[in-house]
KEVEXKOL-634564 format. One record per residue: residue number from 1; x, y, z of N, C-alpha, C, O in turn; residue in three letters. Coordinates in pm, 1 decimal. Layout:
% residues N
{NUM, {X, Y, Z}, {X, Y, Z}, {X, Y, Z}, {X, Y, Z}, ala}
...
//
This chain:
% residues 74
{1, {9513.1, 7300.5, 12922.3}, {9425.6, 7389.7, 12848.2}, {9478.4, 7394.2, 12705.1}, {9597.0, 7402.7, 12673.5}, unk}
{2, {9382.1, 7387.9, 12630.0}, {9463.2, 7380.2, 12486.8}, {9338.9, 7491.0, 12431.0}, {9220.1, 7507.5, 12458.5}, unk}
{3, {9420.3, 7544.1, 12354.0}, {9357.0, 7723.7, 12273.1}, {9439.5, 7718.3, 12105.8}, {9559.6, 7719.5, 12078.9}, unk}
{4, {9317.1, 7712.3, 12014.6}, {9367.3, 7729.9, 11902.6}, {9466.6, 7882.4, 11926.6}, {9449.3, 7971.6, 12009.7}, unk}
{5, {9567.6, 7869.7, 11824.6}, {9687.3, 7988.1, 11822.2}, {9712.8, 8022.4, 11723.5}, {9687.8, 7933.8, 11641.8}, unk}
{6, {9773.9, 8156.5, 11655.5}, {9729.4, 8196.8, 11535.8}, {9718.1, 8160.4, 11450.4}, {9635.9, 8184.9, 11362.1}, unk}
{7, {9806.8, 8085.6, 11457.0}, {9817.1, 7918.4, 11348.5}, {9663.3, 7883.9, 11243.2}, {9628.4, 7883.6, 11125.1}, unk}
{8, {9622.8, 7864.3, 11346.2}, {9529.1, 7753.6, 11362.7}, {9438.6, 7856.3, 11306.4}, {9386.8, 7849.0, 11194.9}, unk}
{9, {9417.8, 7987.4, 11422.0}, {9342.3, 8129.1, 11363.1}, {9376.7, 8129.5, 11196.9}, {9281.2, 8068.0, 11149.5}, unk}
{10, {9438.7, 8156.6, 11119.3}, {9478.9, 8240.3, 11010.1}, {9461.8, 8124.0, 10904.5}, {9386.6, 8137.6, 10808.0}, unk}
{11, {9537.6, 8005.3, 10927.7}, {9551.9, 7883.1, 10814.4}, {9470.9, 7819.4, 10817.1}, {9434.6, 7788.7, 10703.5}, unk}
{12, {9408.6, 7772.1, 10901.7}, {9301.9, 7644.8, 10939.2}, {9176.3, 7718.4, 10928.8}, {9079.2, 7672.4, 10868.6}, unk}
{13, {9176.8, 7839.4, 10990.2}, {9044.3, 7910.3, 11009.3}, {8988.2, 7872.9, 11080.2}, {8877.5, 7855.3, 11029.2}, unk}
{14, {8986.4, 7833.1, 11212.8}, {8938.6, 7806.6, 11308.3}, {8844.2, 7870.8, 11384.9}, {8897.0, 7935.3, 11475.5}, unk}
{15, {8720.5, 7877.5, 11382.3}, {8631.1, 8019.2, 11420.9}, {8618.8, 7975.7, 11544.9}, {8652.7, 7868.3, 11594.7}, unk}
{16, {8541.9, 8114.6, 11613.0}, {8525.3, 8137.7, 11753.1}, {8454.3, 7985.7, 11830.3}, {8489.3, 7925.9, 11932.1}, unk}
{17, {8362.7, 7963.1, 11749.5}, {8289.8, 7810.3, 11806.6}, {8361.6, 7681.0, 11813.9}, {8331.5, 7586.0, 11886.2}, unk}
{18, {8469.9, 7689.5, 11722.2}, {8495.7, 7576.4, 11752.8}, {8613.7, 7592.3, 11859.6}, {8674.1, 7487.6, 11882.7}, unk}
{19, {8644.0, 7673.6, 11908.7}, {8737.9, 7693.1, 11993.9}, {8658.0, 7624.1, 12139.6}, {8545.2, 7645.9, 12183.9}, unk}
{20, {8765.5, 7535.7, 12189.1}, {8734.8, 7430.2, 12340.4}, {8829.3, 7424.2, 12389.1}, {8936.2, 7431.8, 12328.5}, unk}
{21, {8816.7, 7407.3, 12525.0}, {8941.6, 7371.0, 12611.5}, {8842.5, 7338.6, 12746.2}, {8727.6, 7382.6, 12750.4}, unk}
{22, {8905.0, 7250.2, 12863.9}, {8884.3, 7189.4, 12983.4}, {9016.6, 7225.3, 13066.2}, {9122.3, 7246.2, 13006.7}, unk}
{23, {9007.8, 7231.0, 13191.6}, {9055.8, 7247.3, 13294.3}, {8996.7, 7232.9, 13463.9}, {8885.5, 7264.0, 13506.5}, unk}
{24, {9097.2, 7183.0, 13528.3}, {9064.1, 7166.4, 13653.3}, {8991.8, 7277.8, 13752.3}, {9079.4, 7337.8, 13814.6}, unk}
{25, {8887.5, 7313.7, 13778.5}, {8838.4, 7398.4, 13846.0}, {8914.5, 7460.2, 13940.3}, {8919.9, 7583.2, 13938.5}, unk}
{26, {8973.3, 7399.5, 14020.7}, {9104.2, 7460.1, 14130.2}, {9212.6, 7583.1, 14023.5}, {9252.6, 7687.7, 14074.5}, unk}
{27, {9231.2, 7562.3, 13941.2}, {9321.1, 7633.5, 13835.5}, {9250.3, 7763.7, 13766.6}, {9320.2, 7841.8, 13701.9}, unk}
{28, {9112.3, 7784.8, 13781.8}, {9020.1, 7878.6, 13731.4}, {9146.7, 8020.7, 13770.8}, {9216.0, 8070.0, 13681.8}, unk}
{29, {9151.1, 8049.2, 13863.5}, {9231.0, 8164.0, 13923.1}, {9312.5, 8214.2, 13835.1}, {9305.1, 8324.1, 13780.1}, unk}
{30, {9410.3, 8111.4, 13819.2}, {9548.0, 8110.6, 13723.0}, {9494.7, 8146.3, 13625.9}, {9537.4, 8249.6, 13574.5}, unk}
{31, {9386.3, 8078.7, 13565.6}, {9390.6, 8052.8, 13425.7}, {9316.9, 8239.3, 13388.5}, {9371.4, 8315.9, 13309.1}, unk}
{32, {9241.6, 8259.7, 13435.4}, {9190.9, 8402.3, 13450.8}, {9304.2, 8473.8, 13449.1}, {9325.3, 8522.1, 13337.9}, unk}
{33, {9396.9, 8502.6, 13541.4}, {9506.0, 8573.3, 13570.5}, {9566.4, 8607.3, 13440.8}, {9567.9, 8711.4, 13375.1}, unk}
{34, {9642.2, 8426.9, 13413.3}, {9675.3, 8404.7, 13242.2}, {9633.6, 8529.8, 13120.5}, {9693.1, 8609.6, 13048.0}, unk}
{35, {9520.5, 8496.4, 13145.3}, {9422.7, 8564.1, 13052.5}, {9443.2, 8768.6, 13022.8}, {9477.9, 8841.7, 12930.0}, unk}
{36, {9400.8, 8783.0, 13152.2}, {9438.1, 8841.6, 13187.8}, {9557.0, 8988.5, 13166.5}, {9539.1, 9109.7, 13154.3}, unk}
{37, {9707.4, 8878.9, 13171.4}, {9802.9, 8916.2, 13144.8}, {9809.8, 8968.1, 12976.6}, {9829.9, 9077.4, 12923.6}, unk}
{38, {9791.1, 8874.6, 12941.5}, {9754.4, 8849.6, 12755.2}, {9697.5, 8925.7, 12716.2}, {9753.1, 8974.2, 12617.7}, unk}
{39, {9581.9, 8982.6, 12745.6}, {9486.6, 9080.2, 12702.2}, {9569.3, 9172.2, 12698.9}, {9609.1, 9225.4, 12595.3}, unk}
{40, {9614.1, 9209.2, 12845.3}, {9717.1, 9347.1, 12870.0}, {9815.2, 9375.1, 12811.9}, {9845.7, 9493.9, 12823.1}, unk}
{41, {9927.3, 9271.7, 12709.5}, {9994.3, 9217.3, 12632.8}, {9961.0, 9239.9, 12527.4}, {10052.4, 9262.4, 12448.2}, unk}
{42, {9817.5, 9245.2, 12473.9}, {9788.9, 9278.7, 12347.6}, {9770.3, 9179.8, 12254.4}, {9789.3, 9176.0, 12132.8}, unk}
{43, {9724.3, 9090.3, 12345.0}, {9683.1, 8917.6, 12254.5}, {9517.8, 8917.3, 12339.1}, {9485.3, 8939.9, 12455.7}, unk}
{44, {9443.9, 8882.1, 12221.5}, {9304.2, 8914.5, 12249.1}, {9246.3, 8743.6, 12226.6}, {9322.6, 8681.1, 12152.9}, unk}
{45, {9185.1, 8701.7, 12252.7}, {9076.9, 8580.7, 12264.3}, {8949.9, 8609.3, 12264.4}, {8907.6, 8646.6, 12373.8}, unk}
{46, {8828.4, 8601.6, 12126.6}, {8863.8, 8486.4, 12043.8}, {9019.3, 8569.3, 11945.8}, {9016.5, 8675.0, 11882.9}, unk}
{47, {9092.5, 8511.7, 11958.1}, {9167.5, 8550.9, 11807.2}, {9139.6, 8557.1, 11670.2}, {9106.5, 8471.0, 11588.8}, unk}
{48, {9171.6, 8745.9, 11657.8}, {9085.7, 8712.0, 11475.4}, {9134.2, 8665.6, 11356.1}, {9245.0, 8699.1, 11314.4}, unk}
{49, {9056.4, 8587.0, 11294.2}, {9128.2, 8479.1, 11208.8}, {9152.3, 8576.8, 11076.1}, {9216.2, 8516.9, 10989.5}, unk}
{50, {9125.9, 8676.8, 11049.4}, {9235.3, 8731.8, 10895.7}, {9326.4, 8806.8, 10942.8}, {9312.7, 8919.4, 10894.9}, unk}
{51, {9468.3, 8797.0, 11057.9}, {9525.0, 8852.4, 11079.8}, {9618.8, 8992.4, 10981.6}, {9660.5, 9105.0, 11008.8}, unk}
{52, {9617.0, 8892.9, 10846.9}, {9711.8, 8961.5, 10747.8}, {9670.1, 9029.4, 10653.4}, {9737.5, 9054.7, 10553.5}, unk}
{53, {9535.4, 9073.4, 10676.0}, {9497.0, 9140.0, 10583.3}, {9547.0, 9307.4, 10609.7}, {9558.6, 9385.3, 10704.4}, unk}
{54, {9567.9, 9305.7, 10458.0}, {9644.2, 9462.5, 10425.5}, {9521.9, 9558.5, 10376.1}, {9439.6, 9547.2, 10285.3}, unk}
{55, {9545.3, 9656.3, 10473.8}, {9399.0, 9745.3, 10381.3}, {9483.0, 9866.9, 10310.0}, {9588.5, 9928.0, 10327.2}, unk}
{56, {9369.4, 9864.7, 10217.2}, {9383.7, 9947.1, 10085.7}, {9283.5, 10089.0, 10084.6}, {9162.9, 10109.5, 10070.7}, unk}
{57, {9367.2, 10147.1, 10100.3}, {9350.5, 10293.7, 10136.5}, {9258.4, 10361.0, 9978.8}, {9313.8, 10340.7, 9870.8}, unk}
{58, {9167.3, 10412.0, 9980.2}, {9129.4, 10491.9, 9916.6}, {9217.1, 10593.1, 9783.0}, {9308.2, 10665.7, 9822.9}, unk}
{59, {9198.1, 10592.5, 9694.4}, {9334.7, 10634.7, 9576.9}, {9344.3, 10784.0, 9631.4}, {9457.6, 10830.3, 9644.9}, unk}
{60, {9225.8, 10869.1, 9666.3}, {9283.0, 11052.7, 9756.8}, {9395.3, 11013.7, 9821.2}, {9509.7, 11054.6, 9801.5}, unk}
{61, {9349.9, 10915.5, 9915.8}, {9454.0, 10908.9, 10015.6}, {9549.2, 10823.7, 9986.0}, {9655.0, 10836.3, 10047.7}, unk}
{62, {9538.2, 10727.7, 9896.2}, {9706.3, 10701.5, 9841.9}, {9795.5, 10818.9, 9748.8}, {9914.1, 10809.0, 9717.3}, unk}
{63, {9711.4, 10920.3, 9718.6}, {9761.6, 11051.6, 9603.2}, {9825.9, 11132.6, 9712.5}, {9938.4, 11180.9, 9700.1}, unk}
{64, {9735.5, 11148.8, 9842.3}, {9761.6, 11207.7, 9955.7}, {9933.3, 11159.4, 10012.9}, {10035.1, 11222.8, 10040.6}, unk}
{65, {9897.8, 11024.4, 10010.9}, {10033.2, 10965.5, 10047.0}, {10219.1, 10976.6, 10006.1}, {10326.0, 10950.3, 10061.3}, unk}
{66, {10174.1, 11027.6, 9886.9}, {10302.5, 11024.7, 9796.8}, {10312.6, 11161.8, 9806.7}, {10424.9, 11211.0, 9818.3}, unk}
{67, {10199.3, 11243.2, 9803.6}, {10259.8, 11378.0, 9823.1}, {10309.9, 11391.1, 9905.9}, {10410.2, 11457.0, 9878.6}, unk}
{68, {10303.9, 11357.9, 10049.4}, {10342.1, 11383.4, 10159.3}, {10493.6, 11311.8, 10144.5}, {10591.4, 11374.0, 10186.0}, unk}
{69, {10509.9, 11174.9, 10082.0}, {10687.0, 11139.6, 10076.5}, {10762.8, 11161.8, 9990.2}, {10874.5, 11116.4, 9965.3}, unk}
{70, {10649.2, 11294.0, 9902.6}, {10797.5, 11388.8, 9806.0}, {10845.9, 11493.8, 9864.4}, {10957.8, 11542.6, 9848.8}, unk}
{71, {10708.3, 11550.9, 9974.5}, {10779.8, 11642.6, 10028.5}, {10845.9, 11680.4, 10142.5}, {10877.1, 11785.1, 10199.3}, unk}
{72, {10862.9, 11505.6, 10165.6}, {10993.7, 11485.3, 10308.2}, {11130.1, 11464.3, 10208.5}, {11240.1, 11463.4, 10263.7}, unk}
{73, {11123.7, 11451.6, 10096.9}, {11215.4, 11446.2, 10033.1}, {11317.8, 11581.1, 9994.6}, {11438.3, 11593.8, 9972.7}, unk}
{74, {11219.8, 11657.5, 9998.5}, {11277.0, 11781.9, 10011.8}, {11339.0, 11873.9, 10113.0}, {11380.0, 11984.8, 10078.6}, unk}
//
C-alpha cells in the first residue's frame, strides 16, 4: 500500500485525488484496522496539505494577549 505522507502532503502538494494505492483483498481487514488505529492516533486521511500554517489572531486579541503576559508577570 503506498499513501502519500506529509511530505508529499505539504511540499509536493499532493491533493486528495491524486492520492492511490492497491492491495490484496485478503488484507482489507488489516488495512482497515491500520486505519483505524491512526485515526485514533490523531493522523487523519486525506491528509491536509497546509499543515504549517500559522494563524494570525485578530490585533484585540493579540492586545488581549500581551495583556494577559504582563500580568503573569506580576
Amino acid at each position: 500500500m503506498i499513501l502519500p505522507c506529509y511530505g508529499d502532503r505539504i511540499f509536493g502538494m499532493t491533493a486528495d485525488d491524486e492520492m492511490a494505492f492497491t492491495f490484496p483483498f485478503d488484507r482489507a481487514e488489516e488495512i482497515v484496522e491500520g486505519l483505524e488505529k491512526t485515526h485514533a492516533g490523531g493522523v487523519r486521511y486525506p491528509v491536509p496539505i497546509y499543515l504549517r500554517y500559522q494563524a494570525d489572531f485578530p490585533k484585540s486579541y493579540q492586545k488581549l494577549e500581551t495583556l494577559w503576559a504582563e500580568s503573569k508577570k506580576s
